[in-house]
N, C-alpha and C positions, 0 to 999 in steps of 0.2 A: 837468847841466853847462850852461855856457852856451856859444849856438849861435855859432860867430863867422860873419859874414855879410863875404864877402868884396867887396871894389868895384873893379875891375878895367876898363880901356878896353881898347874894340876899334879898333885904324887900321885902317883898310878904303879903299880910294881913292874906292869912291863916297863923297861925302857924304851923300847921302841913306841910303844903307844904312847908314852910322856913324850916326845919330841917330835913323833907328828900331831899333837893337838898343841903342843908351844909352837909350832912352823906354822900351822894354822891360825893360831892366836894375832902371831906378829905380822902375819901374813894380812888378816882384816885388820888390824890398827893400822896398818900401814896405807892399805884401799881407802879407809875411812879419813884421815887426815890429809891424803890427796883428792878426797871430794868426789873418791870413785865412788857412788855408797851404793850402786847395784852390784860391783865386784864385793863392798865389805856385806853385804846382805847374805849374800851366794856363801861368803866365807862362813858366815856366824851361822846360818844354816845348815853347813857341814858339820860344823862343831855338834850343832843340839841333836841335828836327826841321824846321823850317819857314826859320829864317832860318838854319840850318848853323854857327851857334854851336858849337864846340869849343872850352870853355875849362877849366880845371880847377875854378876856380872859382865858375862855374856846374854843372857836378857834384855839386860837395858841399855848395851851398844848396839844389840838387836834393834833396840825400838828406838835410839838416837838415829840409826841408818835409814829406816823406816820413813823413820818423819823428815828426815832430809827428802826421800824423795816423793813425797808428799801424799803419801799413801796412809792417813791417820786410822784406819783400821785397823789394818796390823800393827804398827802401833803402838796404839791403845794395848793390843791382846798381847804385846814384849811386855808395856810398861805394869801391866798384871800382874803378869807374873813375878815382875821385880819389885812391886809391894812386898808382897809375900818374905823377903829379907829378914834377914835379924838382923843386917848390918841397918844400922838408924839413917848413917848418912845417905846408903847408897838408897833406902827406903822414903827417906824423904825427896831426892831427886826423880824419884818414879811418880810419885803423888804430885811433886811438882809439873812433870813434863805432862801429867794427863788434865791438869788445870789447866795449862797453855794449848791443850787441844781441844778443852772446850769453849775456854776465851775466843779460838780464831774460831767455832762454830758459835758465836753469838750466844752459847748457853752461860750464861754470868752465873746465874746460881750455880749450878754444878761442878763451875771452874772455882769459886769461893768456898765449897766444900774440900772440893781437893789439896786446893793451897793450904785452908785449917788442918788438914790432915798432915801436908807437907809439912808446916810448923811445926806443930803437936809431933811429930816425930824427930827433926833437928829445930829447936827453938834458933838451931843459931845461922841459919841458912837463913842469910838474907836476900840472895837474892827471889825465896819463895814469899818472904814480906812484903819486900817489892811488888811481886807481882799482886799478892793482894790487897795490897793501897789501890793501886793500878785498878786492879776489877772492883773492888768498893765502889772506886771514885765515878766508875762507868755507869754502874747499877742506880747510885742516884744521880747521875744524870739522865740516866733514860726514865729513872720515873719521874726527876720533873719534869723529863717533856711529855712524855703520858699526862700529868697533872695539868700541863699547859694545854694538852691536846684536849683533855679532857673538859677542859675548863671551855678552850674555843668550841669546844660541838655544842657543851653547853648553852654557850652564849649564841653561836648558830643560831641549838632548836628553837631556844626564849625567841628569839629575834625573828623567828620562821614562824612561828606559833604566834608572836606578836602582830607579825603582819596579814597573818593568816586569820586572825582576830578583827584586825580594821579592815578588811576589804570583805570580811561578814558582814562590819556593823555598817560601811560605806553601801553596801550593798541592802542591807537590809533598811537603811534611812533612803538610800533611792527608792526601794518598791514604796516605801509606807509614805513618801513622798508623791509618787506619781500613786499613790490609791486615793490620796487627800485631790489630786488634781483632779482625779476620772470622778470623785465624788461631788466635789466645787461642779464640776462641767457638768454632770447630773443633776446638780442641783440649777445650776444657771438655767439649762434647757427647760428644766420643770417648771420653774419660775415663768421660763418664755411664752411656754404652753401654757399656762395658765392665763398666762396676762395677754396674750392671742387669745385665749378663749371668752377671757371676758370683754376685749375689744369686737370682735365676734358677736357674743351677746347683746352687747349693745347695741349693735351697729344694728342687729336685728330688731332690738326693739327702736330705735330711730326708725330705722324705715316700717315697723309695724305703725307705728305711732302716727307718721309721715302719710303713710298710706291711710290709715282712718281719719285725718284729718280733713285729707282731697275728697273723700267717702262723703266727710260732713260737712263742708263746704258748698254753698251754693253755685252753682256755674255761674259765669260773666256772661252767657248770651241765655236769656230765657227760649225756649224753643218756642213756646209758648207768643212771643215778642216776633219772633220771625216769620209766624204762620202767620199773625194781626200784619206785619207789615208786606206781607207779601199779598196777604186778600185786599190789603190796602190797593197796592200798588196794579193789581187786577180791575177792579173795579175806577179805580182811576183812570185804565187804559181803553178800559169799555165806554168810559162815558167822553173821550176824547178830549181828556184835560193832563198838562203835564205836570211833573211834579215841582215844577216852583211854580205854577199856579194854583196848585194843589195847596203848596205849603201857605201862599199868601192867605188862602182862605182858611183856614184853618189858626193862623194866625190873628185872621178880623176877628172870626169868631172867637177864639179866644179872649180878646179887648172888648167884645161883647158881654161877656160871660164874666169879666171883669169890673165892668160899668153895670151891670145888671146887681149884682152882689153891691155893688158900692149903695148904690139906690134905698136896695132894702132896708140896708142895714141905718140909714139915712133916714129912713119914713120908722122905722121903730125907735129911735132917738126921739122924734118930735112930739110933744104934748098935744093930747085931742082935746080938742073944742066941746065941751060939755053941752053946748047950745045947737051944737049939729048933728048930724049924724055919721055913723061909723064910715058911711063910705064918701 
């Protein structure tokens, strides 16, 4: 904005003290408008503390110098004390200038109060309306980016919290998965063992069964059969006969034994002679 630089006389009775604080006056307007504003700072400072200068107006070319050279604390404590006015106009540029020092410190609120006050004291100082369109327009844009900010963390956490939700449940369907498999495989093995056990079992009783069966079974060689043909084969060797002479006799005899049976059975067929005798 532009600085308004106010020019104001001092009646004083002396005259010599009225025209060294008017030398001094023209002296800082003149520092100030060439953009010296540490030579008009130095000036306006003589005025207030040395020559007892109390004017409002020198106040807030005090804190117009101030803020040129970027020092917004002091400042601030010129544009203070230039509230303080009963002049309206010069009171509403004081209230203005400490809006625009807290605009450039990012405090929107504070700068929007000050500017309501700059109105509220010149309704017709536009350019303090200005500036508060200007910080209105700021204020809701940074809350909707807050509201946008606010709304992505949101969406974020949902979305952190969502996936922090499925890799529970993926996780939790894994274990109750592999608990179902170690249980299957528990049970398969049991199943094996068992069905081993009763292959097992049987197999015991086949071979019990197996074994009392050879128990009950009669042997293929009578031992019995082996002694007779061995006393055979002894006494055969004593008497100096071999054994396929042995066998042919044994053999006659036998077709003896044969014809013998045939005979009898031949003479008890036949009807006896009632006229004879039995023999």
């Amino acid at each position: 904005m532009k600085f308004v630089i106010l020019f104001l006389s001092v009646w004083i009775n002396d005259p010599n003290d009225i025209a060294l604080i008017n030398t001094y006056k023209a002296d800082a307007e003149q520092s100030f408008l060439a953009e010296d504003f540490s030579q008009a700072v130095s000036q306006y400072k003589f005025l207030v503390d040395s020559l007892n200068v109390n004017e409002d107006a020198i106040h807030l070319n005090l804190g117009h110098a101030y803020h040129q050279m970027g020092d917004t604390a002091q400042a601030r404590t010129a544009y203070n004390r230039a509230t303080l006015s009963s002049n309206a106009a010069l009171k509403s540029i004081a209230y203005q200038q400490l809006g625009v020092i807290s605009k450039s410190n990012k405090n929107l609120k504070e700068s929007l109060t000050y500017l309501k006050a700059s109105i509220k004291a010149n309704p017709d100082n536009s350019d303090a309306k200005y500036d508060f369109e200007l910080v209105k327009k700021l204020m809701q844009e940074n809350q909707d980016q807050e509201n946008k900010e606010d709304q992505e963390n949101k969406e974020d956490q949902e979305n952190k919290e969502d996936q922090e939700n499925k890799e529970d449940q993926e996780k939790k369907e894994d274990q109750e998965k592999k608990e179902d498999q170690n249980q299957e495989s528990d049970s398969e093995n049991e199943e094996q063992k068992d069905q081993e056990g009763d292959e097992q079992e049987q197999d015991q009783k086949d071979d019990s069964s197996e074994k009392k069966n050879q128990d009950e079974s009669p042997s293929e060689e009578d031992p019995t059969d082996e002694i007779a043909n061995k006393s055979t084969q002894e006494k055969l060797s004593e008497m100096n006969i071999s054994p396929e002479k042995a066998e042919m006799i044994l053999e006659a005899m036998r077709n003896g034994e044969i014809q013998y049976i045939q005979q009898q059975k031949r003479k008890a067929t036949e009807k006896k002679d009632k006229g004879k005798p039995d023999w």
